[in-house]
C-alpha positions in Angstrom: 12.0 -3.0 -23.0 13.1 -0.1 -20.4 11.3 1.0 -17.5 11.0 5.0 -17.9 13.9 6.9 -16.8 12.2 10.1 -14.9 11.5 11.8 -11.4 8.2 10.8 -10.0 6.2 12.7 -8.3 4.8 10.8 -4.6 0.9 9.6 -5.7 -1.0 7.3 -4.0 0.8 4.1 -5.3 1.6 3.0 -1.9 -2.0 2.6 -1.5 -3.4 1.3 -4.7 -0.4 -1.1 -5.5 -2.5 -3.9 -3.4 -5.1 -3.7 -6.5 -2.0 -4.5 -9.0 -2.9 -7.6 -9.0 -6.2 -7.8 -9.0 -6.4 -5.8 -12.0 -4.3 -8.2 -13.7 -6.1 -11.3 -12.9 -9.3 -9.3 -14.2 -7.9 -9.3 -18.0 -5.9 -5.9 -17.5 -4.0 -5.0 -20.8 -2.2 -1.8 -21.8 -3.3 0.0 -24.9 -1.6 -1.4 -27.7 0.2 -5.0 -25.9 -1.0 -7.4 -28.0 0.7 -10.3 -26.2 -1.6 -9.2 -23.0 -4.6 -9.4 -25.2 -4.0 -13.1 -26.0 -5.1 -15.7 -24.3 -2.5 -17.6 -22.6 -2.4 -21.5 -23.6 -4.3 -24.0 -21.2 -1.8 -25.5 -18.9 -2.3 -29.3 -16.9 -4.7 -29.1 -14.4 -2.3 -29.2 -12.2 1.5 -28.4 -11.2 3.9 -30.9 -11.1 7.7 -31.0 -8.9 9.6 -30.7 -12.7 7.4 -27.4 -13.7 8.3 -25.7 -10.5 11.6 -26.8 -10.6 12.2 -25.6 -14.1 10.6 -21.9 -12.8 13.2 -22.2 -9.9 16.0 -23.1 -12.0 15.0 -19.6 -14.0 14.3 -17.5 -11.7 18.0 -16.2 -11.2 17.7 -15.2 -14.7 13.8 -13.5 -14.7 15.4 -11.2 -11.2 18.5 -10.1 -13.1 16.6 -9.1 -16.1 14.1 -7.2 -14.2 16.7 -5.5 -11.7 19.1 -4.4 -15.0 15.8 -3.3 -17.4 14.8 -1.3 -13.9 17.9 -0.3 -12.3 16.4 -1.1 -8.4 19.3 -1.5 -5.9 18.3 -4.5 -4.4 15.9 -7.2 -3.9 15.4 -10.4 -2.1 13.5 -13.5 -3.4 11.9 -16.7 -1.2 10.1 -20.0 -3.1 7.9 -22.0 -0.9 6.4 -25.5 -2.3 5.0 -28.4 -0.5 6.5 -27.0 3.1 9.8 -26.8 2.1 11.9 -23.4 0.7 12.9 -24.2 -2.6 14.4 -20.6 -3.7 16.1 -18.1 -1.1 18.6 -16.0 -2.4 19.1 -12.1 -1.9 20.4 -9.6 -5.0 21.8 -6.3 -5.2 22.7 -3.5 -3.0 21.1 -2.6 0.3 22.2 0.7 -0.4 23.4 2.4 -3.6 27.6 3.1 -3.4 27.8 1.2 -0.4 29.1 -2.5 -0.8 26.9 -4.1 1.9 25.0 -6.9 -0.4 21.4 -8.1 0.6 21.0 -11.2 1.5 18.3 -13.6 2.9 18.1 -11.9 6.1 18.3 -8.0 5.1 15.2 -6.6 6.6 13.1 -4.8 4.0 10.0 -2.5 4.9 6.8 -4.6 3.6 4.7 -1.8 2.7 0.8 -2.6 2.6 2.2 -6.4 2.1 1.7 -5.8 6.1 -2.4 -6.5 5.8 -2.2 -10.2 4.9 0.5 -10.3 7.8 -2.6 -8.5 9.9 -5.2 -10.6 8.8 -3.1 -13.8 10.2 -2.8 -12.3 13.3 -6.0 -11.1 13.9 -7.2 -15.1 12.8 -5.0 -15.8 15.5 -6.7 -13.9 17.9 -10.2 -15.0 16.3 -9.0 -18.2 16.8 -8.5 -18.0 20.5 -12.6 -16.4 20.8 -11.8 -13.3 21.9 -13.4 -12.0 19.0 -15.1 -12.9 15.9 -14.4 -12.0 12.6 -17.9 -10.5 12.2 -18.5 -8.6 15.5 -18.9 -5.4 15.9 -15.2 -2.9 16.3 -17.1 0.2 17.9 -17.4 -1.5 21.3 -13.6 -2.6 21.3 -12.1 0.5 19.9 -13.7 3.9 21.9 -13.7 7.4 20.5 -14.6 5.6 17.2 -17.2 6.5 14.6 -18.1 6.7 11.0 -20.1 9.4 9.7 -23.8 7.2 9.9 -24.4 6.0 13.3 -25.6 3.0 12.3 -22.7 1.6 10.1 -19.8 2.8 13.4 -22.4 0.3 15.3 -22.5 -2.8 12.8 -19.1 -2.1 11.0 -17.0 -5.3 11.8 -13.9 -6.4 11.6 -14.7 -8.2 7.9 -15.6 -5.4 6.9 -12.8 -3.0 7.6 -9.9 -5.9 6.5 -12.2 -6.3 2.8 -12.2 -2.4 2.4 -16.1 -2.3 2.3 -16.7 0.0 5.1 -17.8 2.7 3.2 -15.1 4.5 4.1 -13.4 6.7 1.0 -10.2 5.4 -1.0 -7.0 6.1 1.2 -9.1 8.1 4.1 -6.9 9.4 6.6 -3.6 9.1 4.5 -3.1 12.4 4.3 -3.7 13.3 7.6 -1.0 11.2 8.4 1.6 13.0 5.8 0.7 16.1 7.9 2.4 14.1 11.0 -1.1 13.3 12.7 -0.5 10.2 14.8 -2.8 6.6 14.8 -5.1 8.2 17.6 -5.6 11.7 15.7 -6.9 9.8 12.5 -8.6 7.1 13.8 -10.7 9.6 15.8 -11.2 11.9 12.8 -13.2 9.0 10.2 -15.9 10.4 11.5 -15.8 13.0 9.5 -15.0 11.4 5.8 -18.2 11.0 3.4 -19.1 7.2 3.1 -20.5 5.7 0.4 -22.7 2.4 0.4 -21.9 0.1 3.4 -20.6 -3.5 2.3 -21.9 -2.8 -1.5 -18.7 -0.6 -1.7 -15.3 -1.1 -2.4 -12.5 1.2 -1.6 -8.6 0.8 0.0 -8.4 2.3 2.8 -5.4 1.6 5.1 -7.0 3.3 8.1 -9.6 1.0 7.8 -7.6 -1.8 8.6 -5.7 -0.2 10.9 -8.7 0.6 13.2 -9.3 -3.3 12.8 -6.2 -4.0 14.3 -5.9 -1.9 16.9 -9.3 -2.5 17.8 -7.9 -6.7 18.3 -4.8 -5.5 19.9 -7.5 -3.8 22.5 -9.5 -6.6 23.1 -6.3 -8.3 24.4 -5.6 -5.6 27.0 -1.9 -4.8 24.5 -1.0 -2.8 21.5 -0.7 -4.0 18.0 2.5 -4.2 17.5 3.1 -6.6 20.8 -0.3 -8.6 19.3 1.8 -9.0 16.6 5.1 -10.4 18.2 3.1 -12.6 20.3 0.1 -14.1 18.2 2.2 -15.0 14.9 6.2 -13.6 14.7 7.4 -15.4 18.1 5.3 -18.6 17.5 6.6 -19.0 14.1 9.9 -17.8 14.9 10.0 -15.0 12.6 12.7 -13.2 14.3 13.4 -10.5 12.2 10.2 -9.3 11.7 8.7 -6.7 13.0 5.7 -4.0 13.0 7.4 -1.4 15.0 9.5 1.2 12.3 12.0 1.5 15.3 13.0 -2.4 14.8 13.3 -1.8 11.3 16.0 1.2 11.4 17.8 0.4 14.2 18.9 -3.3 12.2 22.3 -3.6 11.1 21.2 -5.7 7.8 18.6 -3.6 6.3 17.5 -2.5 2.9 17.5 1.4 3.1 14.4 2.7 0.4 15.4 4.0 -3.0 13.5 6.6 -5.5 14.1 7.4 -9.3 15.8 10.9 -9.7 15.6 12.5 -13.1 18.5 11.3 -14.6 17.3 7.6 -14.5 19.6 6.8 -11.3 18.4 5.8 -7.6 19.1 7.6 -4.5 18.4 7.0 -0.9 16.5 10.0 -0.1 13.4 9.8 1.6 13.0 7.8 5.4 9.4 6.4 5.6 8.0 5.9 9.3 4.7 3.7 8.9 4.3 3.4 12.7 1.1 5.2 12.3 -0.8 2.9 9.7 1.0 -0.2 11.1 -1.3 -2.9 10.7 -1.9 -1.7 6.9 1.7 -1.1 6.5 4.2 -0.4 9.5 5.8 -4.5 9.0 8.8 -5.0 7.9 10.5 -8.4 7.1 13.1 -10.8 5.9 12.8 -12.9 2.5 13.9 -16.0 5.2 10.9 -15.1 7.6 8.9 -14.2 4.9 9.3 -18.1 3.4 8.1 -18.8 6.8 5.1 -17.3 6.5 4.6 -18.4 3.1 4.8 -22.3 5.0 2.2 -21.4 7.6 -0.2 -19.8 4.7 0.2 -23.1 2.7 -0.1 -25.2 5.8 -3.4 -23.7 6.7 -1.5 -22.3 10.0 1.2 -25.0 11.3 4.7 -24.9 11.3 6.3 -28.2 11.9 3.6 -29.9 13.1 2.8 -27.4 15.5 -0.7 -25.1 14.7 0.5 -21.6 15.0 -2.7 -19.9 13.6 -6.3 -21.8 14.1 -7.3 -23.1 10.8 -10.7 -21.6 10.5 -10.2 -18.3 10.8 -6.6 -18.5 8.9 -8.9 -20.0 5.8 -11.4 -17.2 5.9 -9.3 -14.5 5.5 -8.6 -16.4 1.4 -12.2 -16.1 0.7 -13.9 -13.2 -1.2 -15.7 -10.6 0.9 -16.4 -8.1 -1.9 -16.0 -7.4 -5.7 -12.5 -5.4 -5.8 -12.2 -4.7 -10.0 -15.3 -5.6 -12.2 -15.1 -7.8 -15.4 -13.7 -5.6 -17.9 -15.5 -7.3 -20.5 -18.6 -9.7 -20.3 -16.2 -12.6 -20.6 -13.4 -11.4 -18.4 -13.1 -12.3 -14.6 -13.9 -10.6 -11.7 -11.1 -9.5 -9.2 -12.2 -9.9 -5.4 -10.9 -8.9 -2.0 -10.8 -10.8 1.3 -9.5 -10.0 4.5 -5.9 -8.6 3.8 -5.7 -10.6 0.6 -6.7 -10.0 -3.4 -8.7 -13.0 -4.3 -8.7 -14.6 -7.2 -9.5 -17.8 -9.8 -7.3 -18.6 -12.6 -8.9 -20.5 -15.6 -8.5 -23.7 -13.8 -10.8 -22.3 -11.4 -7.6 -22.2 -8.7 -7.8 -20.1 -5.7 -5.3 -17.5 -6.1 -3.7 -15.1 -3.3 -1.8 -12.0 -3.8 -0.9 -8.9 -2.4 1.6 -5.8 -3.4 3.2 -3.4 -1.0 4.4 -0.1 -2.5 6.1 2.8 -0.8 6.6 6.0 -3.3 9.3 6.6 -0.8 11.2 4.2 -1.6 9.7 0.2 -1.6 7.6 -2.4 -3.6 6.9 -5.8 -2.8 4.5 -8.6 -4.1 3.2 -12.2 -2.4 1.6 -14.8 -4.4 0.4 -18.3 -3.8 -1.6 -20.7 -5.0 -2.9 -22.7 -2.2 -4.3 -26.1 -3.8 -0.8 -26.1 -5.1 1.0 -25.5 -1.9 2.9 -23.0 -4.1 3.9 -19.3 -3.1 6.8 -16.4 -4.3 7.4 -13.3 -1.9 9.5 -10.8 -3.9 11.0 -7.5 -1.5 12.9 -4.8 -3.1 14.1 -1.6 -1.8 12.8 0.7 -4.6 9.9 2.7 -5.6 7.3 1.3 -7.5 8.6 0.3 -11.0 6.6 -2.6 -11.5 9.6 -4.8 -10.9 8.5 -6.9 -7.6 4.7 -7.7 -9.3 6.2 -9.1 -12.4 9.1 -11.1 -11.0 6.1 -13.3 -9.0 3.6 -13.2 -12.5 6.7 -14.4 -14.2 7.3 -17.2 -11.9 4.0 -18.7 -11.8 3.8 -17.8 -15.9 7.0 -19.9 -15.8 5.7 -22.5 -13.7 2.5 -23.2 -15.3 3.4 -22.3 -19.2 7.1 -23.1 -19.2 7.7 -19.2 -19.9 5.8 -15.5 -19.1 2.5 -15.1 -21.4 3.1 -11.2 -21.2 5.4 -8.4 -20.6 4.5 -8.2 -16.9 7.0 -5.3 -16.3 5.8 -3.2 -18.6 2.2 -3.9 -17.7 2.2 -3.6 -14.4 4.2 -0.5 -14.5 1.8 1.2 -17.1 -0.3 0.2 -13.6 1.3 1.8 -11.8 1.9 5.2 -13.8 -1.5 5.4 -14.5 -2.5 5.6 -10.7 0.1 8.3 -10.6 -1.2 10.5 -13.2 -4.5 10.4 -11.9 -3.5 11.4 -8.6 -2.3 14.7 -10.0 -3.9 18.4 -10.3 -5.1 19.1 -14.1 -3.5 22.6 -13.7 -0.1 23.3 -14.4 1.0 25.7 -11.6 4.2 25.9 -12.9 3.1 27.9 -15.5 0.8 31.1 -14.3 -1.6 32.5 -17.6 -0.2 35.4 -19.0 -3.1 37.5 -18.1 -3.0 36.3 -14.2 -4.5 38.7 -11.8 -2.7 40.3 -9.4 -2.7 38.6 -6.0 -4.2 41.0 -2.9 -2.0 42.6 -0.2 -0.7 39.9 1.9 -2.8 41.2 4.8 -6.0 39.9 3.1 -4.9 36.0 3.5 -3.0 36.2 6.9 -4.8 34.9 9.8 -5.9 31.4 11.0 -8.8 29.1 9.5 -10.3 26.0 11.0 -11.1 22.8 9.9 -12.6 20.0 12.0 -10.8 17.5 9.6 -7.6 18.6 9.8 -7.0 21.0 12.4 -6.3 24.8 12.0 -4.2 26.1 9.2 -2.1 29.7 9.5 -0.8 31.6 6.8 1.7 34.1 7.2 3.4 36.9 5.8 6.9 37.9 5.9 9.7 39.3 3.2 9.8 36.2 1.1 5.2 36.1 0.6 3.0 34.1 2.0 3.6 30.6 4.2 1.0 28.6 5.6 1.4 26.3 8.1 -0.8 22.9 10.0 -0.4 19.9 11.6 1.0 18.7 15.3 4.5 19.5 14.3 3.6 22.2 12.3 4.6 21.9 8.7 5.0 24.5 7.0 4.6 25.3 3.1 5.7 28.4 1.1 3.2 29.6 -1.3 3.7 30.4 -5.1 1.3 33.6 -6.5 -0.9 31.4 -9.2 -3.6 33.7 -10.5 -5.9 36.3 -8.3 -6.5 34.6 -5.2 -4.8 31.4 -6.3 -1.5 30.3 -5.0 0.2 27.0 -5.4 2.7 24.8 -3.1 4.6 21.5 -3.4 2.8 18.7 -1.6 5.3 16.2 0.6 5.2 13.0 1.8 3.8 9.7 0.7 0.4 10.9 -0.8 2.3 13.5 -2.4 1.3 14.7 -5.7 3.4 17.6 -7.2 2.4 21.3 -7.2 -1.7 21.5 -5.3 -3.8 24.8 -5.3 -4.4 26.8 -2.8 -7.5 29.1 -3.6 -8.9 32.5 -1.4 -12.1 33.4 -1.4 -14.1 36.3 0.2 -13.5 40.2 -0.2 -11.5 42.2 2.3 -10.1 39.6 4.0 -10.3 35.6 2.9 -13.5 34.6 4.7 -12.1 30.9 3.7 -9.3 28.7 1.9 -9.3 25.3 -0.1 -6.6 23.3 -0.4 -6.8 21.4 -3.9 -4.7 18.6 -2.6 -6.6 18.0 0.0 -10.0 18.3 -0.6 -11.0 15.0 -2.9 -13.3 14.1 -0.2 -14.6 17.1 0.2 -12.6 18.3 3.3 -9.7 20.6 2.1 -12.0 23.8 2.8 -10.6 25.6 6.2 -12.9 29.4 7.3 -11.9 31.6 9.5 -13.5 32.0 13.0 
């Protein structure tokens, strides 16, 4: 089996890759895998020192495999059982052409692998009574609101970490591809539509984002200090950090790869997360991240020492809210908690995972199963292939069955493409009708349009057609003539989704503009004054 060999265009993977394995565990299949669709054989009850030491011993070969079927530079690997690190090795490049080999301590960028890392150190500071996990955020975090009064006053800190807010999937994401700092789009959730408080799932990093700096208020610091000095310094995870800065100014870091067309990987793209930190601004080691992985499984100590309060460490594992439905009446639900997918194997097992994707250039995957004292963090410095989710399923597989019960890779990347697919336009703007209208004089588009969402967007004219510009920096895109009053650009960034609409409308001159790309909530629509 080979991974596909293509350019990708920049959906919203980063942000969905956290459901990967939830839709797994709820009896996910691709069309036409037949060794998805069987059941896997019943394993012991429980796991014993030889299974996990047999998945160990395997585990060089199961990274190898994946890295050569995929062709992702580099990746790093940590095994955690019964407080000790079993597996800690590092494999690949940190950089394509360069010979600088990662290691255990080459810093990777987490990704949204950051929000169970958030949700232990807001447990810490739950566990210290400053705050409690169900209190109100509004009073703790000013110039916030939601659309309904009444959820900004009762939406707590549960329910922004569980993604049941009511806030839309991936609000304020693109607002931050635009260059719009934490501050700008925390203030502007106010004006996303919101579906049914706490009966309502839907990831949303700025969610948990306003959760944490809403903690990192309470304690009179920012969140990236809270950070440092609830849970990194006391555990002595030294190389981890939730400022970007930390990350690109270290010496033995992982720089982020994409696909190119051809099939090869290049380092192309920088991705600065400061601005969705707590969700996922963290970046890591596989050593600190076997840390971690102790303190997880040790229900917050570290050598004897409590680092996180146990309580409120053990309720960020429990389900808050249905993430993925039973896909069939005997299939199994998938659930979220506070930073973590929740799930039960057939066993009835607690099981804890999260991914981390950047489409810029990063994927990652933790998963543990606490009554076993078991965990796998997988970091790799490539875009989302499927690669980190299927070297932890593989391990476990391993573990519990003696081999994998599926093609993982291939399934979780058919995951993954699907997400990326659906985040793009059904038109094909590269391709105008043969009968397209003529566009009208530039004058007629020229000017500037508001939008409270946003901020004003200015379109200009000059020898080479139309450009329209927004954002604090600005950014600026070129327009492409479409059809009529239809024009098209490339979308950037993250969130970025291949050639977007940009559709006129009013005679004489455009009374208004909508921005395909960025109107799924309703908001893309900028008049002019």
């Amino acid at each position: 089996m080979g991974v596909r060999r293509r350019a990708r265009h920049h959906g919203r993977t980063a942000l969905t890759a956290a459901a990967v394995a939830s839709l797994l565990s709820a009896g996910y299949a691709a069309p036409g895998s037949a060794s998805a669709a069987a059941p896997p054989p019943q394993p012991p009850p429980q796991l014993t020192q030889a299974k996990v030491d047999d998945a160990v011993g395997k585990l060089d070969g199961i990274v190898q495999d994946g890295m050569k079927k995929t062709g992702v530079p580099g990746m790093a690997v940590v095994v955690v059982y019964k407080d000790r690190v079993l597996y800690l090795k590092g494999f690949g490049e940190r950089k394509v052409g360069q010979s600088a080999a990662v290691d255990p301590d080459t810093v990777f960028e987490l990704a949204s692998l950051s929000k169970p890392l958030s949700s232990t150190v807001v447990a810490g500071v739950v566990g210290s009574k400053a705050i409690g996990w169900d209190d109100p955020v509004a009073g703790q975090l000013p110039g916030f609101a939601l659309k309904d009064p009444w959820v900004t006053a009762h939406v707590t800190y549960t329910d922004l970490f569980s993604h049941r807010s009511g806030l839309p999937d991936h609000a304020g994401d693109l607002l931050e591809d635009l260059g719009y700092d934490r501050t700008y789009i925390l203030d502007h959730l106010r004006h996303e539509p919101l579906s049914p408080f706490r009966a309502s799932y839907a990831y949303t990093n700025y969610g948990v984002t306003a959760a944490g700096q809403a903690a990192a208020n309470v304690k009179d610091t920012t969140w990236e200090k809270l950070a440092e000095d609830t849970l990194y310094g006391p555990a002595g995870m030294n190389s981890t950090s939730s400022r970007f800065a930390d990350y690109d100014r270290a010496k033995d870091k992982a720089v982020n790869h994409v696909q190119t067309a051809d099939g090869t990987w290049q380092a192309k793209y920088v991705r600065d997360a400061d601005a969705q930190s707590p969700a996922g601004g963290a970046s890591s080691t596989a050593r600190d991240m076997g840390t971690w992985l102790r303190l997880q499984l040790a229900n917050g100590k570290l050598d004897g020492k409590q680092i996180i309060p146990a309580d409120p460490l053990e309720r960020t594992h429990l389900p808050e809210i249905v993430a993925q439905p039973p896909r069939a009446p005997a299939g199994r639900a998938g659930f979220y908690g506070l930073g973590w997918n929740v799930g039960y194997d057939d066993q009835g097992r607690l099981r804890l995972s999260h991914s981390g994707a950047f489409e810029l250039g990063a994927n990652t995957n933790v998963t543990m199963l606490p009554g076993e004292q078991l965990g796998i963090a997988v970091l790799t410095n490539g875009a989302p292939v499927g690669l980190a989710d299927s070297v932890a399923l593989n391990f476990f597989d391993t573990a519990q069955y003696g081999k994998p019960t599926a093609d993982w890779l291939s399934l979780v990347d058919h995951v993954y493409q699907q997400q990326e697919r659906a985040g793009r336009s059904p038109t094909d703007y590269a391709k105008p009708p043969q009968n397209a209208a003529a566009a009208r004089p530039d004058s007629a588009y020229t000017g500037t349009y508001a939008n409270d969402f946003y901020g004003p967007l200015t379109v200009t004219a000059d020898q080479g057609g139309l450009t329209m510009s927004l954002g604090p920096k600005p950014m600026r895109f070129r327009l492409t003539h479409y059809d009529g009053d239809t024009f098209s650009f490339e979308t950037v960034g993250e969130n970025a989704t291949g050639l977007s609409g940009v559709t006129f409308k009013g005679g004489g001159q455009a009374a208004e503009v909508t921005v395909e790309a960025w109107d799924q909530d309703g908001l893309g629509t900028f008049t002019r004054p």
